[in-house]
C-alpha positions in Angstrom: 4.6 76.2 48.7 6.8 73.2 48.3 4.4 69.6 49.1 5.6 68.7 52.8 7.7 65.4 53.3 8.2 63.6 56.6 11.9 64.1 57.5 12.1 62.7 61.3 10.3 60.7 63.2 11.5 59.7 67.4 9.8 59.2 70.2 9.9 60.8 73.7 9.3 58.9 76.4 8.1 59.8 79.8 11.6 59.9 81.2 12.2 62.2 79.1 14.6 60.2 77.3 14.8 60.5 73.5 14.7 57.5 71.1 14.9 57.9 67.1 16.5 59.2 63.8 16.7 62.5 64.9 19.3 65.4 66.0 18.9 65.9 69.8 19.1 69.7 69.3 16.3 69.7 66.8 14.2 67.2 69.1 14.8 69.2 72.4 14.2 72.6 70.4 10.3 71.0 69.1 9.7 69.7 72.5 10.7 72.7 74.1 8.0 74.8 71.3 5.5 72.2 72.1 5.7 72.9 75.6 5.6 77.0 75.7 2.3 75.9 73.3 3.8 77.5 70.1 0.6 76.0 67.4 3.1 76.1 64.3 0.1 74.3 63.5 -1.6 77.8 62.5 1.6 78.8 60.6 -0.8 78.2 57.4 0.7 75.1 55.2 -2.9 74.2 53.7 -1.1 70.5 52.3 -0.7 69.4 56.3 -2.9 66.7 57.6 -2.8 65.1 61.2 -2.5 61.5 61.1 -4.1 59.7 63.8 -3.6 56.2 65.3 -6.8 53.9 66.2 -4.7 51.9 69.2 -1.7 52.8 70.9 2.2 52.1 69.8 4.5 53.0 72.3 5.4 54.4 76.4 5.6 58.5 76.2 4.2 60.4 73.4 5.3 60.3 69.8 6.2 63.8 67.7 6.7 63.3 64.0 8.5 66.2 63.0 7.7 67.6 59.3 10.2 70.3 57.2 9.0 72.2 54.1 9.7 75.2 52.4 8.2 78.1 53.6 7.4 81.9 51.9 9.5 83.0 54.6 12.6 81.6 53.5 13.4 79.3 56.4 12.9 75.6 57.8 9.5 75.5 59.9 9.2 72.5 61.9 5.8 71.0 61.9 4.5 68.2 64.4 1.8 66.2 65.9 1.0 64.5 69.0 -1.0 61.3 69.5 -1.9 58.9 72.4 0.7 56.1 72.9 1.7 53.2 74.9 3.8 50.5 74.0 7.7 51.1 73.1 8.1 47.2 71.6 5.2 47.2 69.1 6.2 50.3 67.9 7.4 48.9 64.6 4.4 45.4 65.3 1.8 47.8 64.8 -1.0 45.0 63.8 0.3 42.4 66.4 -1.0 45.0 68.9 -3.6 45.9 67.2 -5.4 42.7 67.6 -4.4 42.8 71.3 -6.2 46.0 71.8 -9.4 45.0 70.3 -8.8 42.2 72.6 -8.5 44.0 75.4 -11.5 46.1 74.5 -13.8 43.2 74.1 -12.6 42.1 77.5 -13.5 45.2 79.2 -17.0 45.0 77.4 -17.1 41.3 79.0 -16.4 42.5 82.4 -19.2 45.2 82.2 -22.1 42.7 81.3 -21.1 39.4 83.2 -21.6 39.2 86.8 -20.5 36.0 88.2 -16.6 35.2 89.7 -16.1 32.4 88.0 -16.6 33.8 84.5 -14.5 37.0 85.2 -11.7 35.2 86.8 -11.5 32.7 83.5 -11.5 35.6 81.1 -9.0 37.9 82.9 -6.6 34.5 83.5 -7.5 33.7 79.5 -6.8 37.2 78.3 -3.8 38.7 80.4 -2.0 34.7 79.9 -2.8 35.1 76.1 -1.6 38.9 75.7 1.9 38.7 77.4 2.7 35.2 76.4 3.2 33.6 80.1 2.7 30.1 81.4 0.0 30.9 84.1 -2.2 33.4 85.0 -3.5 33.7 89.1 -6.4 36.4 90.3 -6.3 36.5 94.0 -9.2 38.4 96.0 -8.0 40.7 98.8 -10.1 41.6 101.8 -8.4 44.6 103.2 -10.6 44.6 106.1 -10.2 41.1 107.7 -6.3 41.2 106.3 -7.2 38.0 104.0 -6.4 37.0 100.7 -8.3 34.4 98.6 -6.4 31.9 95.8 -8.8 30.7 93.7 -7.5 27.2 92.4 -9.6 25.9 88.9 -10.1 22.1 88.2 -9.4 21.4 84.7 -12.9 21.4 83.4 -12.4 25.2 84.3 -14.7 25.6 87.1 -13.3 26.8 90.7 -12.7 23.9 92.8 -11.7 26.2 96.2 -10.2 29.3 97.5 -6.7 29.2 99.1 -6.4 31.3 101.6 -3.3 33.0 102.4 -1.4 34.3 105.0 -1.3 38.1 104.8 1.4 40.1 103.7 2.8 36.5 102.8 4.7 36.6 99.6 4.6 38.9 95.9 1.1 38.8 96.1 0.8 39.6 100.2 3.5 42.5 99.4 1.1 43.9 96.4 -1.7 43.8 98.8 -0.1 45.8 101.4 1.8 48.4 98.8 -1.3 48.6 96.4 1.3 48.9 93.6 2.9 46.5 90.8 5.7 44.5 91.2 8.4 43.1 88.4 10.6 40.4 89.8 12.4 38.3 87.2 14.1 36.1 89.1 11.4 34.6 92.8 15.0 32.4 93.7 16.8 36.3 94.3 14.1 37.7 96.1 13.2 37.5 99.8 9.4 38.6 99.5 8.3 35.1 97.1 6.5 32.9 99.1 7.1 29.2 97.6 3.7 28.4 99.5 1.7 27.9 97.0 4.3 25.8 94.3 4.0 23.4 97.3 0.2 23.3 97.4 -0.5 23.6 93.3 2.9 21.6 92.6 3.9 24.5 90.2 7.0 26.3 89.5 7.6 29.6 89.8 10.4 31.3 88.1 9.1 35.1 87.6 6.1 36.7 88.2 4.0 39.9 87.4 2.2 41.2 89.9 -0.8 43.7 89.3 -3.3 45.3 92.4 -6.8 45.5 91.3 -8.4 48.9 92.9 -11.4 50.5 92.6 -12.1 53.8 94.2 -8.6 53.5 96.2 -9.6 50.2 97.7 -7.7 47.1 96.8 -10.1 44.2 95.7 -7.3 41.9 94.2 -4.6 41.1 92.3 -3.5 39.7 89.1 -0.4 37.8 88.9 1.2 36.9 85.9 3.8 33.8 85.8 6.8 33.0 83.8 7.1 34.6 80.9 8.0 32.5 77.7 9.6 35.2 76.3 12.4 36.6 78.2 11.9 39.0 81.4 8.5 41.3 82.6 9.3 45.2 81.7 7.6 48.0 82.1 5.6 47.5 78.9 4.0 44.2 79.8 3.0 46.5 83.4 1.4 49.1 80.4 -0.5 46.4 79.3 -2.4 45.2 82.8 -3.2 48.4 83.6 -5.1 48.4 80.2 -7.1 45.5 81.8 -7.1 45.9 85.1 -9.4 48.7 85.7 -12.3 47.3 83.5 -11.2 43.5 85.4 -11.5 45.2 88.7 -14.3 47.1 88.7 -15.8 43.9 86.8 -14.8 41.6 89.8 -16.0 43.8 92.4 -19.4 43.8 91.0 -18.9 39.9 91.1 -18.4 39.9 94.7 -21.4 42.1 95.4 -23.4 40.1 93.6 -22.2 37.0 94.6 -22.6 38.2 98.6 -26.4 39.0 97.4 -27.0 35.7 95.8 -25.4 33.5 99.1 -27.5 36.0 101.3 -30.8 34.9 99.3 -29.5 31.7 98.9 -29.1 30.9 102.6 -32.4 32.5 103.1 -34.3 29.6 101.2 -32.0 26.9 102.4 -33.3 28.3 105.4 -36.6 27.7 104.1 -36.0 24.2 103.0 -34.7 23.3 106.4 -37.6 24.7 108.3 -39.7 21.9 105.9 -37.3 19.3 106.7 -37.3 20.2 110.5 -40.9 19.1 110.7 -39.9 15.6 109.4 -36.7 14.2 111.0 -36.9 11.1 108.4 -35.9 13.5 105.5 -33.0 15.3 107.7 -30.6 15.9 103.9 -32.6 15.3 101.7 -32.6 18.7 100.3 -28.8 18.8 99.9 -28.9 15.2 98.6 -31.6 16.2 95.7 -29.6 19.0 95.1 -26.2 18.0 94.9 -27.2 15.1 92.4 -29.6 17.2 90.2 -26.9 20.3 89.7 -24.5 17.0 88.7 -27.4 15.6 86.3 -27.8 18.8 84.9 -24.4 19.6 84.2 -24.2 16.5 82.3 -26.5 17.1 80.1 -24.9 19.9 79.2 -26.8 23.0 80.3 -25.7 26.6 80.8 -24.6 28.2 84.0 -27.7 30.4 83.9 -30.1 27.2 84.0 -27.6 25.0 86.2 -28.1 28.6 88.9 -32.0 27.8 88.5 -31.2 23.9 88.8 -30.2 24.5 92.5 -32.7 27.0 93.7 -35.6 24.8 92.3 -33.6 21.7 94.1 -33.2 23.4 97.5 -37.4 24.5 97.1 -38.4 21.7 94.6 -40.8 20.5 98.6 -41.0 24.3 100.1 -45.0 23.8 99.9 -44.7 21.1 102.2 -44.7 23.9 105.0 -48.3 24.0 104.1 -49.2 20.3 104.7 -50.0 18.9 108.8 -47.5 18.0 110.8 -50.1 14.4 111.8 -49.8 13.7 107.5 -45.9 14.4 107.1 -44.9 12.8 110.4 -47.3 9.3 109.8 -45.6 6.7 110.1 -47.8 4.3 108.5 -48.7 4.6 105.1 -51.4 7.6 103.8 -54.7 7.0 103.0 -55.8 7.9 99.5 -57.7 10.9 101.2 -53.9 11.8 103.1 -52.3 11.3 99.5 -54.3 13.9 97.6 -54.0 16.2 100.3 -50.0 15.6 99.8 -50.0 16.2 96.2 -51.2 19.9 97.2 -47.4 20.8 98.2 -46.4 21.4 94.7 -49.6 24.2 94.2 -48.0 25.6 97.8 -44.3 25.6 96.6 -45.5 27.3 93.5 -47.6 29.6 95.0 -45.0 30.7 97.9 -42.3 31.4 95.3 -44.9 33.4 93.1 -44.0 36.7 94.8 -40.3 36.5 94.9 -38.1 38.0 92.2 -35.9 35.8 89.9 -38.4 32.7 90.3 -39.2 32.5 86.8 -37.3 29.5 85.9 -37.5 28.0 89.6 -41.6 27.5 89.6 -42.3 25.3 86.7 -39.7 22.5 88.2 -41.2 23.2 91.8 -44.9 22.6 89.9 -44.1 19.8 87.9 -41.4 17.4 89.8 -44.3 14.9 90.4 -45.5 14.8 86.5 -44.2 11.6 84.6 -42.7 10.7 81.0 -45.6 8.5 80.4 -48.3 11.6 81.8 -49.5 9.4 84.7 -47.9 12.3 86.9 -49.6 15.0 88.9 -50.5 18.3 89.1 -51.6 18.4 85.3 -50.7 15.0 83.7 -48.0 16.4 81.4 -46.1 13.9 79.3 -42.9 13.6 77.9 -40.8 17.0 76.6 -43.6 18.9 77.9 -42.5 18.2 81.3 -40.1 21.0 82.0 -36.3 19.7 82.0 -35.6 20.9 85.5 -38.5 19.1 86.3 -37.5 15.9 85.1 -34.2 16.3 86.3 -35.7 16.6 90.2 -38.2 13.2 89.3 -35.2 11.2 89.1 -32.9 13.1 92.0 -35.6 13.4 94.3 -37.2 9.4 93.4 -33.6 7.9 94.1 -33.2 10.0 97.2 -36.5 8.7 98.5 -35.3 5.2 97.8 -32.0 5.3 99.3 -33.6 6.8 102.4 -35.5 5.2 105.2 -39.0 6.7 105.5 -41.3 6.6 108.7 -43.4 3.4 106.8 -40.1 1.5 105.5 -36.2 0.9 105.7 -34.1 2.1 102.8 -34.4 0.2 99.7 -31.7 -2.3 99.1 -29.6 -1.1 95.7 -30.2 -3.4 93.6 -33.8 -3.1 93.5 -33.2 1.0 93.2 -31.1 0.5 90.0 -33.8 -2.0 88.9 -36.4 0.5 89.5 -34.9 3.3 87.8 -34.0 1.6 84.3 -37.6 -0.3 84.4 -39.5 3.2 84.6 -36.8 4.9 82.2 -39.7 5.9 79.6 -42.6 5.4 82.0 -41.9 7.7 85.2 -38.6 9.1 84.3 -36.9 10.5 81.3 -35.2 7.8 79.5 -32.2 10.4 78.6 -31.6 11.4 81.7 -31.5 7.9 83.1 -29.0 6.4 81.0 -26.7 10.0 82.1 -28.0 9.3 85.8 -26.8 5.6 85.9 -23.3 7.1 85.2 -22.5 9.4 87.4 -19.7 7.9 89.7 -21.5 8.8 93.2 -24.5 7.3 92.2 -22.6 4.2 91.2 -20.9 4.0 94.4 -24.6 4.2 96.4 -25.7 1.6 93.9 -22.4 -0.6 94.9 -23.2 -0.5 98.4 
């Protein structure tokens, strides 16, 4: 038997349309085989070997037909089928290669991270990267309350608010509704663009891609990709979202879960914190104060999202164990005896102990326990010095210390600024972190409560 050559090679796509170097007679006659399920496959030729693709090339399926010589004296027609997706990279074979793996990598992202903010960067960094376009939106959609969320970035990358929509406004309000994609190539033809948000974000829209997010029928969100650099949207650049989207949505709803979980526990211990605060008017804020200007401190020093999370729960609880201390001691206002004191200092064993029990507390305890030690080991509960103070710790001595002296207290009027700043850089390296004070001193609201 004659060694088998490749002779044609086209492409049917799901139309039904034919594209290739092929006769239409000989193409119709091998579809029409492949579809009564004729296996010329079984025929016998020993020297035929399916090929098979690692990522996928075009829309439709692909048939590469084969010719040989055969014992029985006429042309048998051999084929193969294989998964495909994208018409245009057909003959750019690597360039989508890379922007599978991409895609693949992204939908293992999706599956491990659970918080908004990192989900809606990575689907905005991967979708912008993949079909070359200028911008990149995710809106949420809350089908039940009719409400769709914009979520607007500051340029450091984190989300600086939602922007909530009218709905049914606009591409994205028409998405919503439909719960199916949308090409339009040209906003200025098109009575369904709402030039809403250009006004708010001061952007310009010329075309836009719109994509539903779904999981289990239900409409979480949508995608939006925005002018494309590279011509018009088709129907292959729609191919490609739906690679992403069901690993993005799925990946996003778990967000939202998780992040309704995390402000449910959250509001229960700032719930907490204010039943502590309610039993001394003189510190009405101070939790939100400490907390505001530690998650700030912290993020200037550079620590992850995962410790800057633990930063604000051990902020909002860093005086939870005051709930244990009388009302007659909190409420004094003349200034505690040395017997009144010590009983004070208990509040950080309380805090600690009441947190114990709860789940996810790990990180959160040692800075409730320790936010009284200082750099030069002078500190309470165990006189621990220096590095061996836990960060968070240290980060609450200086938050909570400042707070205290900007504050009026039941024994005292606020501290006049000067004498605060002076404070703070004559105990850098005795009470507080040295480090940290020097990144304190420059953080612009601190400044301006300094300048006062």
């Amino acid at each position: 038997m004659g060694k088998m050559k490749e002779l044609y090679k086209f492409l049917v796509l799901k139309d039904g349309s034919i594209i290739g170097d092929i006769d239409e007679e000989i193409a119709k006659k091998a579809i029409d085989r492949i579809k009564k399920g004729n296996e010329l496959l079984r025929i016998g030729n020993k020297e035929f070997k399916i090929k098979t693709y690692s990522f996928p090339d075009v829309a439709g399926k692909l048939y590469l037909i084969r010719k040989s010589d055969s014992p029985l004296k006429k042309e048998t027609l051999y084929f193969y089928l294989t998964d495909l997706l994208l018409k245009d990279y057909m003959h750019k074979k690597e360039d989508f290669k890379k922007k599978f793996e991409l895609l693949n990598k992204a939908g293992e992202f999706f599956s491990e991270v659970s918080d908004i903010e990192s989900i809606i960067k990575r689907i905005i960094k991967e979708v912008k990267k993949i079909l070359n376009v200028e911008i990149v939106s995710v809106f949420k959609v809350d089908e039940k309350n009719k409400k769709i969320s914009f979520y607007e970035f500051t340029k450091g990358g984190k989300i600086l608010r939602t922007i909530e929509i009218e709905w049914g406004k606009g591409i994205v309000g028409h998405v919503a509704i439909h719960k199916k994609p949308l090409i339009v190539n040209d906003v200025t033809k098109d009575r369904r663009f709402y030039p809403g948000i250009d006004k708010k974000t001061g952007f310009k829209t010329k075309n836009i891609l719109a994509y539903p997010l779904i999981v289990q029928k239900k409409i979480i969100g949508v995608i939006e990709a925005i002018n494309k650099k590279n011509g018009e949207f088709n129907r292959n650049d729609l191919e490609i979202v739906s690679l992403i989207s069901s690993s993005a949505a799925i990946g996003l709803q778990n967000a939202f879960l998780y992040k309704e979980l995390e402000d449910l526990f959250k509001g229960t211990i700032t719930s907490l914190a204010s039943a502590v605060e309610a039993k001394d008017p003189y510190t009405s804020g101070h939790v939100n104060r400490v907390t505001d200007l530690s998650i700030e401190l912290a993020k200037r020093r550079g620590m992850s999202e995962e410790d800057l999370k633990n930063v604000e729960l051990a902020a909002i609880l860093h005086d939870i164990g005051k709930i244990a201390i009388p009302d007659s001691i909190l409420k004094k206002p003349d200034r505690l005896t040395d017997e009144e004191y010590e009983i004070i200092k208990t509040h950080v064993y309380h805090g600690a102990r009441i947190l114990t029990p709860i789940p996810g507390m790990k990180g959160v305890i040692p800075a409730v326990l320790h936010h009284h030690e200082r750099w030069d080991g002078k500190g309470y509960p165990m006189g621990l010095r220096g590095s061996d103070i836990p960060l968070i710790a240290r980060i609450i001595t200086i938050t909570d210390s400042f707070d205290a002296m900007n504050s009026d207290r039941p024994y005292r009027k606020r501290i006049p600024s000067d004498v605060i700043r002076k404070e703070l850089v004559e105990n850098a390296g005795k009470q507080f972190d040295p480090e940290l004070i020097d990144i304190f001193l420059e953080i612009e609201e601190v400044k301006e409560l300094l300048n006062k």
